[in-house]
N, C-alpha and C positions, 0 to 999 in steps of 0.2 A: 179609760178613755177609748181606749179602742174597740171593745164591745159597744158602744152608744156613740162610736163617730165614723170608726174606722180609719183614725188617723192613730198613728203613731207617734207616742208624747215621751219627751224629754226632759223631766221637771229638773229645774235648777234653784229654785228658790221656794220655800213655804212664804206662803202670805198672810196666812194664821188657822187658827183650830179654833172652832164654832160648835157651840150645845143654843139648842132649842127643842125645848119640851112642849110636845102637840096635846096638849090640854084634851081635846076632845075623844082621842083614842090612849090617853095616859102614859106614852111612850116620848122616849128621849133622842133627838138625832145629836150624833157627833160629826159632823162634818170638817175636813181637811184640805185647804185651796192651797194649792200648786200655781208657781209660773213658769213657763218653760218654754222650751221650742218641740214644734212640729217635726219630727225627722221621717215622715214620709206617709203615704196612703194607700192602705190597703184593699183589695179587691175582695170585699167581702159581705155579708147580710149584715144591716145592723139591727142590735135587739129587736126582738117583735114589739117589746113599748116603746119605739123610735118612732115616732113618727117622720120625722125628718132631721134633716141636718142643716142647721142657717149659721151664718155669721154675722151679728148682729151690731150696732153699734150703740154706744154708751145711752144713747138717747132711747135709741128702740129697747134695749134691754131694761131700763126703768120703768115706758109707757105698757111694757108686758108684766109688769108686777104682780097680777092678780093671775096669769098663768104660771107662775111661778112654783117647785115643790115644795117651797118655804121660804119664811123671810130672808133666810142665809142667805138665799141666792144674790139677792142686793146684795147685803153687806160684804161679802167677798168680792163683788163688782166695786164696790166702794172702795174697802181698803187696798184694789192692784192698784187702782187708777191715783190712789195718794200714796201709792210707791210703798208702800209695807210689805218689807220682805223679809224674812231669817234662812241665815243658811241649814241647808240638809241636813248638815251634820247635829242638829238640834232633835232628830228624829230618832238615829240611830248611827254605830258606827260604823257600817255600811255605806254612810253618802260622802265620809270624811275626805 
């Protein structure tokens, strides 16, 4: 998060683990949604593929679908907003 915001992230809850296989180039993403707090913002570049940094709201984040890097991106907007959480410690016992 901080390379692509420049904020600094504090995950306290997973909100699940996501596979989707891109068919067209034969590769598999695994992606893993975090919720957490913000614990502050750093002075710095963010990545060169950054174009920018918004903060969007539930509406605006659906009506952009089709800018999306994959369907995950809904579906983990999905499941925070109907509260699906598991604790850290499901990851490793590092978050115990």
């Amino acid at each position: 998060m901080l390379e692509e915001t420049a904020h600094r992230f504090e995950p306290t809850s997973l909100v699940g683990i996501y596979r989707w296989h891109y068919a067209a180039q034969d590769v598999t993403f695994l992606r893993f949604c975090f919720s957490g707090e913000i614990r502050g913002v750093e002075n710095r570049a963010l990545d060169r593929e950054i174009v920018a940094l918004r903060w969007l709201t539930e509406g605006e984040v659906k009506s952009r679908q089709a800018e999306h890097r994959s369907p995950l991106v809904q579906e983990c907007v999905q499941d925070f907003l109907a509260g699906r959480r598991f604790p850290l410690d499901v990851l490793s016992r590092e978050y115990g």
